[in-house]
N, C-alpha and C positions, 0 to 999 in steps of 0.2 A: 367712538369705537374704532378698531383699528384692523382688520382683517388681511392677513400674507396670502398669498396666490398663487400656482402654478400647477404642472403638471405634463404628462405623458401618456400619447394616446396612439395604442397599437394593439391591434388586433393580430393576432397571430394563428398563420394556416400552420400549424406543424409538420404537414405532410408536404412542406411544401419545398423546391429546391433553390427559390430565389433569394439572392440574400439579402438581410436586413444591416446595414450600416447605418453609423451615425450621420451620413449624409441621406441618407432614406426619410430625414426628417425635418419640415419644413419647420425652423425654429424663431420663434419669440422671444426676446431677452430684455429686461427692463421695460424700457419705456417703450418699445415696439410692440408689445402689448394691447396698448391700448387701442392698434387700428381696429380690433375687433369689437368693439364698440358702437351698439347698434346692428351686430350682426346675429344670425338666427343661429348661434352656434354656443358651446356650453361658455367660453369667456367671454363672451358678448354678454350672456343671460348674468355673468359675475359683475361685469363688468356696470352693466345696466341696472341690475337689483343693488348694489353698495350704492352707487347715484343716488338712485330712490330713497336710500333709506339713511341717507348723510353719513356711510359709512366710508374711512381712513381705506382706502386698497392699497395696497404697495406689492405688486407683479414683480414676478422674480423669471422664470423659464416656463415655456411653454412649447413642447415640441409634438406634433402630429402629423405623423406618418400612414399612408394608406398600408392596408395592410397587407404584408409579405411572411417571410420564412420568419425562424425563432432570430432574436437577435443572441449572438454570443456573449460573451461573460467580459469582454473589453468594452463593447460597446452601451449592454448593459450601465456596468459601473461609470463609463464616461458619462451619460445622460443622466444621471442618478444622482452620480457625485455633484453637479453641475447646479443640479435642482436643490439638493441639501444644502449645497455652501453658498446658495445667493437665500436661499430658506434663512440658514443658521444668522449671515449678516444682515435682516432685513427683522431678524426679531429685538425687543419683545414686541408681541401680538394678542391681543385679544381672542384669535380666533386663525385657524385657517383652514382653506378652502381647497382642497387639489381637485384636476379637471382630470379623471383617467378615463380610460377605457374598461377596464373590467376584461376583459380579455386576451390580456399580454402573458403570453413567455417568454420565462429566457432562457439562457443556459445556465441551470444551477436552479435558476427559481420556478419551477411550474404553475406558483401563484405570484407573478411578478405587481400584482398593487398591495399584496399584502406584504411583500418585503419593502418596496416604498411607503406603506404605510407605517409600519413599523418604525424605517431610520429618521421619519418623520416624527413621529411619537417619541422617538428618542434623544430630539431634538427638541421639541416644546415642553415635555414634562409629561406628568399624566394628569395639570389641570387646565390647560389649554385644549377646547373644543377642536376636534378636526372635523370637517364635512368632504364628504369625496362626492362628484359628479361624473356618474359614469354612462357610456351606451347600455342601447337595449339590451346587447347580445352581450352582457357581461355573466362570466361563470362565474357567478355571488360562492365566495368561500367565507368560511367560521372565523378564520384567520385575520380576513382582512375586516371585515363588522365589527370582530374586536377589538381591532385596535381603532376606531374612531367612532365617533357621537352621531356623525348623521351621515345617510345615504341615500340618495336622488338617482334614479337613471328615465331615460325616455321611456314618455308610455305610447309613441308611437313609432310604427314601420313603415314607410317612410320614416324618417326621422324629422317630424315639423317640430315640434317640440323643445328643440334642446335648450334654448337661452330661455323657456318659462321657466322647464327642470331646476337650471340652478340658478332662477332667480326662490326660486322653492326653496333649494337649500341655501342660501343666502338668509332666505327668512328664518328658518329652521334653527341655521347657525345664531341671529343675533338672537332670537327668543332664548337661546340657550346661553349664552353672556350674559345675557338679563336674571338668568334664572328660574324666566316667566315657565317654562317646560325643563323637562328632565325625560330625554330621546332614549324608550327602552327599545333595543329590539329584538326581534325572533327569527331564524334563518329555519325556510322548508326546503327541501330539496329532494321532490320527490324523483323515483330516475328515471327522467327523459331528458330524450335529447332529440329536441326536433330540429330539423334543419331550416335553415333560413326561410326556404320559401315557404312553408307551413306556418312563419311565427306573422305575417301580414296582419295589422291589428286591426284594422277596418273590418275583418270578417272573420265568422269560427273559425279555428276554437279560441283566439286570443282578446275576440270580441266582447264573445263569454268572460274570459276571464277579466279583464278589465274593467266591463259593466257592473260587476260585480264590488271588483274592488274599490270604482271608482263611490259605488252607492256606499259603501262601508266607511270612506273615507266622510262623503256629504251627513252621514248621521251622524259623527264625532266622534266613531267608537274607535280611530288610530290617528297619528299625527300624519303617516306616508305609507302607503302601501307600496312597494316594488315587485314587479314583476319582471322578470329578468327570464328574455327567452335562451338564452344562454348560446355561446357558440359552437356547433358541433364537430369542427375542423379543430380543434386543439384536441391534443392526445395527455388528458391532466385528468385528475382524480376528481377535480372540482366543474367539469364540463356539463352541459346541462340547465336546465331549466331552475330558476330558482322565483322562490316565493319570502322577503323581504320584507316587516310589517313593524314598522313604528308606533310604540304608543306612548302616554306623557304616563312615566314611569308607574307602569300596566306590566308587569312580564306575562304574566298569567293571560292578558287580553290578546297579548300578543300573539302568545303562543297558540293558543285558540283558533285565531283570524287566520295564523299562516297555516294552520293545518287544515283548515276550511277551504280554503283557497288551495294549498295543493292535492289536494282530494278531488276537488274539481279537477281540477287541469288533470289529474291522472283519471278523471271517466271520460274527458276529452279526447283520450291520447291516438284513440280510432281515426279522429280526426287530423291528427299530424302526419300520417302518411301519406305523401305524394308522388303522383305517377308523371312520366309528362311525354311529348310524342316524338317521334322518331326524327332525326333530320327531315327526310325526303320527303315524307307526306305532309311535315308543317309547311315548307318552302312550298310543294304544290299547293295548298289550302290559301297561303298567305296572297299568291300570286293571282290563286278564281277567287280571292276575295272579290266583290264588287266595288269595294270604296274602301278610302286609304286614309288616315294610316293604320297597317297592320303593324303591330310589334310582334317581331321573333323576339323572346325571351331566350338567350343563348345562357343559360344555367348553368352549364358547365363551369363557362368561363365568366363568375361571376368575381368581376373586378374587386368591387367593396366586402367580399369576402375571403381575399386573398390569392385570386386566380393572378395570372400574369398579362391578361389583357391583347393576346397574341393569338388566340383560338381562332381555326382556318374552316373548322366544319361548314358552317353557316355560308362562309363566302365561298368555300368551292361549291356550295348545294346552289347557290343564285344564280353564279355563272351557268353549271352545269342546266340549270332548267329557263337561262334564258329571261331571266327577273327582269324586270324596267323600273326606273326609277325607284330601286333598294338602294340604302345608304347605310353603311356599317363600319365601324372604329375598330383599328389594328393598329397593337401599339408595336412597333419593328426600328428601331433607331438606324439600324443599317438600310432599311430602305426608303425612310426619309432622308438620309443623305443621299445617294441615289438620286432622290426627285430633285433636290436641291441643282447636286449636278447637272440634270436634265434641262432646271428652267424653265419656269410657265409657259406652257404652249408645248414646252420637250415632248417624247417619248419616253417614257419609263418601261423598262423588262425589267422584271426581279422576279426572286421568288419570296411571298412574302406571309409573314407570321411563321408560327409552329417551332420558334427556333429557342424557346427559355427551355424546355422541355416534353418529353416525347407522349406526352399526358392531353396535350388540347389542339390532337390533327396535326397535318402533315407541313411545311411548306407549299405554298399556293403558288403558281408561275400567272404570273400577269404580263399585260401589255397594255399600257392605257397612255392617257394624254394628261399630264400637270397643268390644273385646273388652277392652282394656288397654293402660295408659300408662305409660311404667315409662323411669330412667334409660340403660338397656340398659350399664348394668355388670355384668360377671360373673367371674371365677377360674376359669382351664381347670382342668379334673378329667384330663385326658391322657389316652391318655400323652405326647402330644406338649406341649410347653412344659408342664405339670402344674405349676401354683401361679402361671403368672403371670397379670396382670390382662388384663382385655379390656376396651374402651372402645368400642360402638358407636351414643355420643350417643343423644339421646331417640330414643327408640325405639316404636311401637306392633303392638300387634296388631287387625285387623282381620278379618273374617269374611264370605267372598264368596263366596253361592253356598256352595259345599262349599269349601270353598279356604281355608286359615290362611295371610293374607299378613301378614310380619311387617314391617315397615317401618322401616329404619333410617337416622340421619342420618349413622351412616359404613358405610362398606363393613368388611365382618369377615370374612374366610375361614373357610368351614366347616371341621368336623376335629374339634370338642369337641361330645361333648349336652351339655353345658352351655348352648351358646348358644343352643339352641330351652328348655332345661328351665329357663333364668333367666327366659323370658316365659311360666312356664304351661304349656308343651308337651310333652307325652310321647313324647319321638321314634318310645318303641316303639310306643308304641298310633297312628302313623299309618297310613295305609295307603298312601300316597306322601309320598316328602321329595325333594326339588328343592334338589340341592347344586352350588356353582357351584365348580366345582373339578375337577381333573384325578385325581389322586391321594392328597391332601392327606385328604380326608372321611373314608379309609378308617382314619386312627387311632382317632375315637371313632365312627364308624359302622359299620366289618364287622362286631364282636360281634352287632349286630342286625338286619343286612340280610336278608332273606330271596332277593335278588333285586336286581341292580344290571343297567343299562344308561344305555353311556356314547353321548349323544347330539349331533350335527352340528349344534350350534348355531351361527350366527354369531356373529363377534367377535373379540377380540383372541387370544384362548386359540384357537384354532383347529388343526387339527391338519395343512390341507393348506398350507402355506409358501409354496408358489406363489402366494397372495394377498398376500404383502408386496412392497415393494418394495426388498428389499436392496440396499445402496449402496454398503458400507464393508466385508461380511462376503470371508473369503478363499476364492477359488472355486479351482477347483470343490470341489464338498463335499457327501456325498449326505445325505439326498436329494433336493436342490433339484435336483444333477446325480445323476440315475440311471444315467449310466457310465458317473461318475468312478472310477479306479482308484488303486492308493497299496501300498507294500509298504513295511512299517518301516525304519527309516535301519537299516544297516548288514547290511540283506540285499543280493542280490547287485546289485540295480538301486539300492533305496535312496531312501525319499521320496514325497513323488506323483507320482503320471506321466499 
């Protein structure tokens, strides 16, 4: 058996000003591919399940970008183009396998995996299986389920999961070249749209829902359940929470199961609303903590959901209340040159962060002492992605006041102590860390947290929605509309109403 490979994985904030280029993408081509082998991430899991099961893989492109603005319609078709024509000369294939995200736009495509689904499908025929591997927070549309045979995304937040995922569809895929199954599915979508921090699957509501589905899966009565908490920073018709339900050529079962399951999640939906607390009274709480470490959860500026990784609230809050030993990540390229210039031991004055845009706080004035200069590469230790590389350009550590401001030339999403313990830092011995992230932090940070509180930063990561200006998303949809109603298709009303 012979299986092709590839794929593109971007999340995209719509609302957002930074822009997405084809250098925005750390890329895999050919045989470079294969470092991700044995890592905790969805080509590792391809990589790792074809091994297992004596299956031909032949890698083609692979590019994953953290997530920024829409990418436009040049860059778009460059990455696209790039992936079909190493696709088109790598066939014939038994099968293939794309690693996306589920929540990309572009310019032109609002469903950007269902038009790489599609030129893909266009390329193998309509008897060549396709399987796609997507993130949690993928906005599952009609478009793109239809044009491929199987569909796997994470069923956790953190993301530990990912290289099981598509060793799943890996499985999925060959049972389906065998012919042993016949992959029917059923798309629910009922309308929410919770945001990040509410889709945490460790606890309600998505607890709920996955006990669930996971017990439906263990009876036999579906081949894959998906649950897709959807992203709620993309401004698309397809945005939103989606319910996913495989069964071996069942439509009826299917349909059934997803309507089950989104009927849950919509008496949940009480549950998906989040409050969180003010700057100045989290920073005071964090600091009469008694024992450390506390996490500020700086939400706003939540990295792996498309923030810019620049937000100043949090560090002018430390300084101003006189924090000790807090240590928080500011990605400002202009004032790691700066430090550079300074040289360990230097002085540095800058003013620093606030400068991608006027959304996550001001420019911050410091004076501190360069602690350390360092390429800011590191290897996640996981459990999430475990063994891949991390790239956050020159990098410094500076010393302010009581405050380890680490300063990077790209934005990193927290999640790994790796990335404070590669500059020197012992996460545990801080007594405050300032993570910009919604969820994301809790892979390599709960073993240590003493104390977490998630705070109302501004920014793009935000949690009240009513600060956007939605244009394109399909309404009503709670809880922008708090009474909207909706009862699953093929109950007695049937639909939204």
């Amino acid at each position: 058996m012979r299986f092709v490979t590839g794929g593109i994985m971007h999340e995209t904030h719509t609302f957002s000003a930074e822009p997405t280029t084809p250098e925005s993408f750390p890329t895999s081509r050919g045989d470079e591919y294969w470092a991700y082998a044995g890592t905790n991430h969805s080509p590792g899991g391809v990589i790792d399940g074809c091994r297992a099961r004596g299956i031909e893989l032949v890698p083609t492109l692979f590019c994953d970008g953290v997530a920024t603005g829409t990418p436009d319609r040049t860059t778009f078709e460059l990455l696209v183009g790039e992936l079909c024509r190493r696709i088109g000369a790598a066939l014939p294939a038994d099968g293939v396998l794309l690693t996306l995200h589920g929540a990309m736009v572009a310019e032109g495509f609002p469903d950007a995996e269902a038009e790489i689904v599609r030129r893909v499908r266009a390329l193998v025929g309509p008897d060549v299986p396709i399987a796609v591997t997507l993130d949690f927070h993928a906005n599952l549309g009609a478009e793109m389920v239809a044009g491929c045979d199987v569909v796997t995304t994470y069923d956790t937040y953190p993301h530990v999961d990912g290289a099981a995922r598509a060793q799943e569809a890996v499985d999925l895929l060959a049972r389906t070249v065998r012919r042993e199954i016949r992959p029917t599915m059923a798309l629910a979508k009922p309308p929410l749209l919770p945001v990040p921090q509410a889709q945490f699957t460790a606890r309600s509501p998505f607890k709920i829902l996955f006990d669930r589905a996971h017990a439906i899966e263990a009876a036999g009565d579906a081949l894959s359940i998906t649950v897709a908490g959807g992203f709620a920073y993309s401004d698309v018709p397809e945005a939103g929470l989606g319910i996913l339900v495989t069964t071996d050529d069942d439509r009826p079962a299917a349909e059934r199961i997803a309507g089950e399951l989104a009927e849950l999640a919509w008496g949940l939906r009480g549950e998906m609303i989040v409050a969180n607390r003010p700057p100045r009274e989290a920073v005071a709480e964090a600091i009469a903590h008694p024992a450390g470490p506390v996490v500020l959860v700086d939400v706003g500026d939540n990295i792996g959901g498309g923030t810019p990784g620049d937000g100043t609230t949090l560090l002018a809050e430390l300084l101003a209340q006189g924090a000790a030993e807090a240590t928080i990540v500011v990605a400002d390229r202009d004032a790691v040159t700066a430090a550079f210039a300074a040289g360990v031991g230097g002085e540095l004055r800058a003013a620093v962060g606030g400068k991608t845009d006027r959304r996550h706080g001001d420019p911050v004035p410091i004076a501190g002492r360069v602690r350390l200069l360092c390429d800011g590469d590191w290897v996640h230790e996981g459990p999430e992605q475990a063994g891949v590389p991390a790239a956050m350009g020159p990098t410094a550590v500076v010393r302010v006041e009581g405050v380890n401001l680490v300063l990077t030339s790209r934005k990193s999403a927290p999640g790994d102590l790796q990335q404070l313990k590669s500059v020197g830092i012992d996460p545990a011995r801080q007594k405050i860390l300032v993570v910009k992230a919604a969820v994301r932090w809790r892979g390599g940070y709960a073993p240590i947290t003493k104390h977490s509180i998630d705070v109302d930063t501004p920014g793009l990561g935000g949690v009240d929605l009513g600060r956007f200006a939605f244009r394109h998303l399909r309404r009503p949809i709670f809880p922008l509309d708090a009474d909207a109603s909706w009862r699953p298709p093929g109950s007695a009303a049937g639909g939204p109403v």
